[in-house]
C-alpha positions, 0 to 999 in steps of 0.5 A: 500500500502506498503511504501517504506521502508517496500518494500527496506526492502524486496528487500533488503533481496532478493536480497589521494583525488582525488582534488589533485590527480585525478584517471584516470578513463574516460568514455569509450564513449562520448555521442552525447548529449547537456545533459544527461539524469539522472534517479533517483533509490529511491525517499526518502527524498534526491532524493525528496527535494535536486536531482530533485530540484537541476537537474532542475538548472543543465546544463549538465544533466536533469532529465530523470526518476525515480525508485520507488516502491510506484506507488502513488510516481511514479505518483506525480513525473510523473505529477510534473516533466513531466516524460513519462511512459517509463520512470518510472520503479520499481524495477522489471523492472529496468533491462529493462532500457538498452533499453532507450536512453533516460536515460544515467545515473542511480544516485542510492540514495538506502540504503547501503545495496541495493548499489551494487547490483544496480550499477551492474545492472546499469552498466549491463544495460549499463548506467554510474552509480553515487552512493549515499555516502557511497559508500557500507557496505564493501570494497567487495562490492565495488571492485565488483561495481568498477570491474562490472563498468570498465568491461562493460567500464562505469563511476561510480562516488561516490556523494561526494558533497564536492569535487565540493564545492568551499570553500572545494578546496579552503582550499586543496589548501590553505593546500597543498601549504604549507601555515601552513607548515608540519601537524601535526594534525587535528581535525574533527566532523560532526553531528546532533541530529537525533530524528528518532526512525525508520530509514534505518539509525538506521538498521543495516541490511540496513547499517546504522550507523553514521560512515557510514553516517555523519562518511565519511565526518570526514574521508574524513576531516582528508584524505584531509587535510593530502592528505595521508591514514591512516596507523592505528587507534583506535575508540570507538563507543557509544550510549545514546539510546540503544533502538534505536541504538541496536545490536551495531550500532554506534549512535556517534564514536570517531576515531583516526587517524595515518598518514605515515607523523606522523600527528594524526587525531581526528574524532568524528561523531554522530547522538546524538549531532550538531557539524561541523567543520574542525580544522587543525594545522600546523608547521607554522600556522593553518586552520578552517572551521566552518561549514565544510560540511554543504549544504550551508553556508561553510566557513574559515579562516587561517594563512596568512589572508587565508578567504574563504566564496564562496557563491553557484551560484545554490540554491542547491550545488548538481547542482555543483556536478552533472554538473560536473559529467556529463560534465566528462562523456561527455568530456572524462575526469576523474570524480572527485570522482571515485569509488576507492574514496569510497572504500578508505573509507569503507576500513577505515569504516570496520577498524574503526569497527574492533578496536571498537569492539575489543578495539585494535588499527587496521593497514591498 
């Protein structure tokens, strides 16, 4: 039986922050429903051992049903979580998941590469559509995942998990209300040593690389800090394995970051090296959060005895994110990360790997 990354690879071939200024995208229905049903496309190791978990704590959704194509995957989950045949489908059938109420949205936790053309054909189905970070491989893809969303008048959120974390809000706040005064720089790394040597995530055709994974949270550090978008950087990418991280696929990238306020920013992401930690310096004071995006366990301090250690209620902070997610859905109300989120930060990617490459300092 072929895994499942030998039949994504094959499909594949074939086929300023929102907490301080929310966009205004709404749900174009409100579902008659105490829970959405939510069905999971990928059944890899987020999906596996932090969704379906966490989707078992939620209180707004549940889990309604997966798509998969390792039929030995579809029946442990079947029999694990309780899930009717006519909710499981491959991805062959997925289309024909427009003709199930019982699924509202469709979570697709896919390759990046694999991104857009699932949550247009989520969308297509008719179902609200939440998407794994990062959002797409370019800006393109995701215009076009946005554009196909609000044509067919369904949500499309991004899983950025941090803007649902308490101590992540708490220090926005801190940050915005002035507490340190006009920033001037930040400083932001996140990163582990990933000892895998053959991983989507090592494939440049799948959309790997570290920029695009661990990399959006030191962009999303540095662009909710400041609360501005960049205006120009400069980056440098590495690796110290090359047989692994081949064809100029980034095991570490070091980025620099300008900001219209004239506040810098310094970003460092890797798969070679643990590092995670958010340093910013103010006028009037200073800010840390050391771990800074980590699943559990995030916390900091700052000028004027600003502490935050806000410990989760739910073993799993995807809980946080996906209740609040679905209670937008049903309510009306604006999602907390709307799909322009994540475009505003593959817009930023592409760049980063333009100057990279070219070894020239890129505007935006």
């Amino acid at each position: 039986m072929a895994s499942r990354r030998t039949v994504l690879q094959t499909l594949s071939v074939a086929s300023a922050s929102t907490l301080v200024s929310p966009h205004t995208l709404l749900a174009a229905t409100a579902p008659k429903k105490d829970k959405l049903g939510v069905a999971l496309v990928g059944l890899g190791y987020y999906s596996t051992d932090l969704l379906a978990p966490a989707l078992q704590q939620t209180k707004n959704c549940y889990l309604a049903g997966i798509v998969t194509g390792t039929p030995e995957k579809a029946e442990k989950w079947k029999k694990q979580y309780n899930i009717p045949d006519k909710n499981i489908y491959n991805y062959q059938t997925f289309d024909q998941i427009a003709n199930n109420p019982d699924i509202d949205v469709v979570y697709v936790v896919l390759p990046p590469s694999m991104h857009e053309e699932y949550v247009v054909r989520a969308a297509k189905a008719g179902k609200h559509v939440w998407v794994e970070k990062p959002m797409a491989v370019t800006a393109r893809e995701c215009q076009n995942m946005i554009d196909t969303c609000r044509k067919n008048k369904r949500v499309l959120t991004v899983g950025y998990r941090l803007h649902h974390e308490p101590n992540t809000q708490a220090y926005v706040k801190f940050l915005r209300d002035g507490n340190i005064g006009k920033i001037q720089l930040v400083n932001c790394a996140a990163g582990y040593f990933d000892a895998r040597t053959d991983h989507w995530k090592q494939k440049k055709e799948m959309g790997g690389g570290v920029m695009y994974d661990m990399g959006v949270y030191v962009l999303q550090g540095a662009r909710l800090a400041t609360g501005e978008e960049p205006i120009a950087l400069t980056a440098q990418q590495y690796t110290t394995r090359p047989e692994i991280y081949k064809n100029g696929l980034d095991e570490t990238s070091m980025v620099q970051l300008e900001f219209p306020s004239g506040a810098r920013a310094s970003v460092q992401s890797s798969y070679g090296m643990n590092m995670n930690f958010l340093q910013v310096t103010g006028q009037k004071g200073f800010l840390r959060m050391e771990p800074y995006s980590a699943y559990d366990g995030v916390k900091g301090e700052g000028s004027n005895g600003f502490k935050t250690n806000v410990a989760f209620k739910t073993p799993y902070e995807q809980t946080m994110q996906m209740d609040n997610d679905a209670k937008a859905i049903m309510t009306n109300s604006p999602v907390l990360v709307p799909g322009e989120e994540g475009l505003a930060d593959i817009r930023i990617v592409e760049a980063i790997y333009k100057a990279a490459k070219e070894g020239k300092r890129v505007t935006l």
